[in-house]
C-alpha positions as CSV (number, residue, x, y, z in Angstrom):
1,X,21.1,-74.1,-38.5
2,X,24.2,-73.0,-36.8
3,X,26.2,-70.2,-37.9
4,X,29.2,-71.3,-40.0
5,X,32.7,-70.7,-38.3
6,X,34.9,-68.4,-38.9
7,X,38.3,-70.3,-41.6
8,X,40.7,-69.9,-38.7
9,X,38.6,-72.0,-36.3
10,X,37.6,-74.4,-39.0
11,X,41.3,-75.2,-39.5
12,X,41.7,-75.3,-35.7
13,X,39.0,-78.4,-36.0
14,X,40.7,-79.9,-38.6
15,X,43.9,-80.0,-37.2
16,X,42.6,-80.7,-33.5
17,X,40.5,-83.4,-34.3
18,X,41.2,-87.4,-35.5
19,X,40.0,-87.9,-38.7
20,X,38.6,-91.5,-37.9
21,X,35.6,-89.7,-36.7
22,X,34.2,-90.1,-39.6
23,X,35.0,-93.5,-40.6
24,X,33.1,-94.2,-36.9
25,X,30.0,-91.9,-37.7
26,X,29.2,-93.9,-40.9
27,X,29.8,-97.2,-39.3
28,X,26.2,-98.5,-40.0
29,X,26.3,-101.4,-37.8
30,X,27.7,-100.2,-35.2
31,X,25.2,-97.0,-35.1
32,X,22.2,-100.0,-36.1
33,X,23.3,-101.9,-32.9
34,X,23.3,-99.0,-30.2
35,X,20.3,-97.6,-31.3
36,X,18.7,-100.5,-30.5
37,X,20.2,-101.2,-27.2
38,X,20.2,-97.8,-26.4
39,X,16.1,-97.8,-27.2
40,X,15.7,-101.0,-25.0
41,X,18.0,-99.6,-22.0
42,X,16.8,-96.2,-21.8
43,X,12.7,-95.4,-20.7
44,X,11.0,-92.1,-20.5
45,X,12.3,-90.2,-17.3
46,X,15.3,-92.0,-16.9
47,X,18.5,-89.6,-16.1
48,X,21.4,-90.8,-18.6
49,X,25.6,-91.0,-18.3
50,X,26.5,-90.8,-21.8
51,X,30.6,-91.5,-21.4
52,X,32.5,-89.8,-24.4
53,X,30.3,-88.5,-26.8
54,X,31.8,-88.2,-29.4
55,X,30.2,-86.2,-32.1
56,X,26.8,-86.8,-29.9
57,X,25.3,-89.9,-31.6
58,X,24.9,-91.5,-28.6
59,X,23.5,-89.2,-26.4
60,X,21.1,-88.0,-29.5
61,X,19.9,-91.9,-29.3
62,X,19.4,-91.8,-25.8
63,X,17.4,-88.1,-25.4
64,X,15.5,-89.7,-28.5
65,X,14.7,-92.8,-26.3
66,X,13.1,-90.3,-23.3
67,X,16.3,-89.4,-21.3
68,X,17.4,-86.9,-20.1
69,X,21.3,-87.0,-20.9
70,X,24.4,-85.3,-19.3
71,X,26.9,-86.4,-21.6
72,X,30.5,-85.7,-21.3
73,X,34.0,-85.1,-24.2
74,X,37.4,-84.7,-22.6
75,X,38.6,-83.1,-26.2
76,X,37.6,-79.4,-26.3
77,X,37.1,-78.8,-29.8
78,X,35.1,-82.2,-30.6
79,X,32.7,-81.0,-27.7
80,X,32.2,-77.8,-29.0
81,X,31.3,-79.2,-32.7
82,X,29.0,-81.9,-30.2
83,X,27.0,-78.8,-28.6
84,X,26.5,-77.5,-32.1
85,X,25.0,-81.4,-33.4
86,X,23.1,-81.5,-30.2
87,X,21.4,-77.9,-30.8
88,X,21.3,-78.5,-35.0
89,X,19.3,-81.5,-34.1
90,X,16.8,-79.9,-31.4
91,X,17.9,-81.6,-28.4
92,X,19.6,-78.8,-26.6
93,X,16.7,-79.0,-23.6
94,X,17.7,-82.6,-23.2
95,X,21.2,-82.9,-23.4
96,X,23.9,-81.4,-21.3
97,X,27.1,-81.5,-22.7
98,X,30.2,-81.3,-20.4
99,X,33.4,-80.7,-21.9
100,X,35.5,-82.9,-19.4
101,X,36.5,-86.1,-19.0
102,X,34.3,-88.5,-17.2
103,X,36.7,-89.1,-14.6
104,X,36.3,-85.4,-13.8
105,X,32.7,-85.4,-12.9
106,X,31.2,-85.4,-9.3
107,X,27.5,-86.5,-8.5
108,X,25.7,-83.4,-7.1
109,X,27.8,-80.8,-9.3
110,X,28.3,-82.3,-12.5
111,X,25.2,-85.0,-12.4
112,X,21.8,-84.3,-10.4
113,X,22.0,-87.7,-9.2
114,X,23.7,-91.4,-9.8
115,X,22.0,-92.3,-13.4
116,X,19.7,-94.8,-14.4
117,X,21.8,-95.7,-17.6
118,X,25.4,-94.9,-18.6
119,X,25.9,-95.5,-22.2
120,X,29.5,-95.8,-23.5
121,X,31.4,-96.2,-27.2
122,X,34.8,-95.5,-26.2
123,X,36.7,-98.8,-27.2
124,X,39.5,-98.7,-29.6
125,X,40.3,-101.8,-31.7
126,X,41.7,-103.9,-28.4
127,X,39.0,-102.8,-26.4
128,X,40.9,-100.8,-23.8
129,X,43.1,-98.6,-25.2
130,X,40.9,-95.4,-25.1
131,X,41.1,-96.2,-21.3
132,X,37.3,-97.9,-21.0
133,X,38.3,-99.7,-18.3
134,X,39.9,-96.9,-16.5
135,X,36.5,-95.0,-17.2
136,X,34.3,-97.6,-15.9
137,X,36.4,-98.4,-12.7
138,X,35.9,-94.5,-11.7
139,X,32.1,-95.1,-12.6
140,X,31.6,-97.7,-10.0
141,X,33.6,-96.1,-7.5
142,X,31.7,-92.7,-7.8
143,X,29.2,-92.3,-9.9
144,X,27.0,-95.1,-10.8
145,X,24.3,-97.4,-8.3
146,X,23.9,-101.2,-8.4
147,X,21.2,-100.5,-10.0
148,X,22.6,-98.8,-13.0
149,X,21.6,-100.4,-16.5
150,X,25.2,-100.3,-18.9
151,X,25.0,-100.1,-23.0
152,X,27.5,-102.0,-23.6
153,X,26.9,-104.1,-20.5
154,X,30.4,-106.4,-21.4
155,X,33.0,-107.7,-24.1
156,X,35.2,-110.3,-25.0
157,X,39.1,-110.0,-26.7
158,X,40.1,-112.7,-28.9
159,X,43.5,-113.5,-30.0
160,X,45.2,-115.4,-33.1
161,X,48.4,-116.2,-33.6
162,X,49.8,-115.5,-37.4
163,X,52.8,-115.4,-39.3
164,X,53.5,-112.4,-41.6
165,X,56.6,-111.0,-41.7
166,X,54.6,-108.2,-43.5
167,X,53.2,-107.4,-40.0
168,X,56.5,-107.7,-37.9
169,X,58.3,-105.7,-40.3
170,X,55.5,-102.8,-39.3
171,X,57.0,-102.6,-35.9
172,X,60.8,-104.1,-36.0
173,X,63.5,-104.1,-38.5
174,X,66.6,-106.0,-38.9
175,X,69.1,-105.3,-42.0
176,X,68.7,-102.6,-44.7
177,X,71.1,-102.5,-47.6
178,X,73.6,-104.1,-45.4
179,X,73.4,-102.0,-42.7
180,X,72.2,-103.5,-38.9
181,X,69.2,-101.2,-38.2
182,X,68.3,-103.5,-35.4
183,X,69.5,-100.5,-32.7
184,X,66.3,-98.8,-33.5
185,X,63.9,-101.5,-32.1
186,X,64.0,-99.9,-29.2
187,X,61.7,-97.9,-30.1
188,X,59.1,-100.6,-31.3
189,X,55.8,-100.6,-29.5
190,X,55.1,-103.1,-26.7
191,X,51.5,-103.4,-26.9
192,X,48.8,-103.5,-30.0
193,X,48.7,-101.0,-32.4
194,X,45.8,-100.6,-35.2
195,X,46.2,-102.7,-39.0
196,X,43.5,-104.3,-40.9
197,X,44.8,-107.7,-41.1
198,X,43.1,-108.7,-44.5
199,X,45.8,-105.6,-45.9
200,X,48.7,-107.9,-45.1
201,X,49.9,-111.8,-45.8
202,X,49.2,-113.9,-43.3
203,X,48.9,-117.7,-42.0
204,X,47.2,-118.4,-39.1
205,X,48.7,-121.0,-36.6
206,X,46.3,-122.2,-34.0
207,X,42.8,-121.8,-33.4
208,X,41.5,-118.5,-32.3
209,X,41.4,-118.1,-28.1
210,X,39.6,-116.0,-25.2
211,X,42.1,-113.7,-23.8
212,X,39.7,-111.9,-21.1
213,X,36.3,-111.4,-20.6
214,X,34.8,-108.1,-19.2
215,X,31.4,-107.9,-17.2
216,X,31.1,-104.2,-16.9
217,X,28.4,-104.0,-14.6
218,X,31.7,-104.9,-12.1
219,X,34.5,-102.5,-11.4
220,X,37.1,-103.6,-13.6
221,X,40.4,-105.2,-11.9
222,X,44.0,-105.7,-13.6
223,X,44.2,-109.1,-14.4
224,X,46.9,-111.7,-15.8
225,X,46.3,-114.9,-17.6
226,X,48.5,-117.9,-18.5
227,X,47.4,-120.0,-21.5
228,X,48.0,-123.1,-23.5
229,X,47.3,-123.0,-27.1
230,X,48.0,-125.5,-29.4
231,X,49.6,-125.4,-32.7
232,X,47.9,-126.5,-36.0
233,X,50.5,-125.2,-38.3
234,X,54.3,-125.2,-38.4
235,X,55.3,-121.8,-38.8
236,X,56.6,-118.6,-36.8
237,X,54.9,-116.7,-34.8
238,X,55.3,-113.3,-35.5
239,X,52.4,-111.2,-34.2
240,X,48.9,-112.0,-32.6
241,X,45.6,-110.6,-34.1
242,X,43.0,-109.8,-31.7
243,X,39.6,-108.7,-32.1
244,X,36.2,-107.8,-29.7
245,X,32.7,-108.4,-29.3
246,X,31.0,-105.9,-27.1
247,X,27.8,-107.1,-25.4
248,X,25.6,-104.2,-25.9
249,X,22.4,-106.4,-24.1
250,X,19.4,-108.4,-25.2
251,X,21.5,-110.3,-27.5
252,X,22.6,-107.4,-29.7
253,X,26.3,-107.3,-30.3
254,X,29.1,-105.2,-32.0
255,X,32.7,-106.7,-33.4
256,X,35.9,-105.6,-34.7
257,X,36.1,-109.2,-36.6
258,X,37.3,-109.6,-39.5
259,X,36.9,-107.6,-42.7
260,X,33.8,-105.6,-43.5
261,X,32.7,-102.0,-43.3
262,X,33.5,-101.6,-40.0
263,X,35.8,-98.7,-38.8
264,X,37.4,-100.4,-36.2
265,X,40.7,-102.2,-37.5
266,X,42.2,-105.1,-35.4
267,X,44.5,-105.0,-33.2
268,X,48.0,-106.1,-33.7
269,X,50.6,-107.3,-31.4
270,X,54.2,-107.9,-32.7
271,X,56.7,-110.6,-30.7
272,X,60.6,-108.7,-30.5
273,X,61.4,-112.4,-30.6
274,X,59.4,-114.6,-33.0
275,X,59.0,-118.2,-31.8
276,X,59.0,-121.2,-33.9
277,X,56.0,-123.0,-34.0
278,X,55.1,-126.9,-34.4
279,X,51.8,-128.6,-35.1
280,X,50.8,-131.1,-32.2
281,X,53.1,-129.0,-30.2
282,X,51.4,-125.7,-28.1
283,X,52.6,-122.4,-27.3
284,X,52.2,-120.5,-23.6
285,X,50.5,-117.2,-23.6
286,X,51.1,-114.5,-20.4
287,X,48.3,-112.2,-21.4
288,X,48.5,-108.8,-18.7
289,X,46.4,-105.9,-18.7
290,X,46.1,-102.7,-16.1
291,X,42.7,-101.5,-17.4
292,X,45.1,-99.2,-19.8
293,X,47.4,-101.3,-21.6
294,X,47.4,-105.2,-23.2
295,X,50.9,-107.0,-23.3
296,X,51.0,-110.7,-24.6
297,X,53.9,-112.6,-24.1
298,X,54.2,-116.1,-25.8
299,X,57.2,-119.2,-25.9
300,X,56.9,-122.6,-26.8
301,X,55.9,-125.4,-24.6
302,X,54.6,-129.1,-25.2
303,X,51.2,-130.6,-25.0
């Protein structure tokens, strides 16, 4: 058992680290479905890229599985209290923890050689905004093979449109007690930000819709998308809801979807300027994203 720390450095933790962490350690499913994708990737012998470990579940899964894991954690003090789960558990021989970023390693200093798997649970409740795709386009570039096998090995981001002023009002305001606070929406954010959507009112207004799909076993690629959706509901359109589904292989797969006992919340993106909507009419969608940041855009249209 590891030596307890000293109160000073405990608070240092506390204060240093998010804590969601735990919220994401206790997420059944989500640990359920990469153990088992993680067991079917990974064979005896094969050298392992475990991609922000987090507290060390998943390179713990994948040293279990045969591996023999370098696994890296760009925050300082959640690598430190990584080492210490990694030794607590016996797997100190098999797991090499780097405290740095995996866009920071090099193949010959930081790696022996290009790995057989890279494994990977750094997606946020839009899928990209813990900068996955940003991770995985460095990993193709220097320091996986064609042949590398990747848990998860793609995803797919879903959008909804909904009105809920209850959601707008969580990133714009307009009058309070008389007074025009619209100045401050300035300040509103652009892209998605985390809610669980079953928290707030809401009426959905067209059918649910593909925004992108991601094969990661290709370098990722900024992309733009225009689409049509039509309307089932009159209404306004105040935000879109989106949601994931990671692919983590051999038909086993993870989602931020609806309620549940999930950690990951959905993602939420408020319109500055919500658009009436019409039913038999359709709405345009501009969907852009630079492997760090998601931006939907919508207006009306016609069918």
């Amino acid at each position: 058992m590891s030596a307890e720390l000293p109160r000073a450095a405990e608070l240092t933790m506390q204060q240093a680290i998010p804590p969601w962490h735990f919220a994401m350690m206790n997420d059944q499913e989500r640990n359920h479905a990469y153990r088992q994708a993680i067991e079917t990737a990974v064979r005896p012998g094969d050298l392992v890229l475990d991609i922000g470990t987090g507290a060390g579940v998943t390179a713990l899964l994948a040293a279990r599985a045969g591996g023999q894991v370098f696994t890296c954690e760009s925050n300082l003090h959640t690598a430190f209290l990584a080492d210490r789960v990694i030794s607590a558990n016996g797997y100190g021989d098999r797991i090499t923890l780097i405290p740095r970023s995996s866009t920071e390693l090099v193949v010959g200093r930081d790696l022996p050689g290009k790995p057989d798997v890279v494994t990977a649970e750094i997606f946020d409740c839009g899928l990209i905004g813990e900068s996955a795709l940003h991770a995985l386009e460095h990993a193709h570039r220097e320091l996986i093979s064609s042949t590398t096998r990747l848990v998860p090995s793609g995803g797919r981001l879903w959008a909804q449109l909904v009105e809920s002023e209850s959601l707008h009002g969580l990133n714009h305001v307009d009058v309070v007690e008389g007074f025009d606070l619209r100045p401050f929406n300035v300040a509103s954010t652009r892209g998605y930000f985390p809610r669980r959507i079953d928290c707030h009112p809401h009426t959905v207004l067209a059918p649910a819709f593909r925004l992108f799909d991601f094969t990661f076993g290709e370098p990722p690629v900024p992309r733009t998308r225009q689409l049509t959706v039509p309307v089932t509901r009159d209404g306004i359109a105040h935000a879109a809801v989106m949601w994931f589904e990671l692919d983590l292989g051999n038909g086993i797969t993870v989602s931020n979807h609806g309620a549940g006992s999930c950690h990951w919340e959905q993602a939420v993106q408020t319109f500055p300027a919500p658009v009436t909507t019409k039913a038999g009419a359709a709405v345009r969608i501009t969907a852009r994203h630079d492997l760090c940041a998601l931006t939907l855009d919508v207006e009306r249209t016609r069918l």
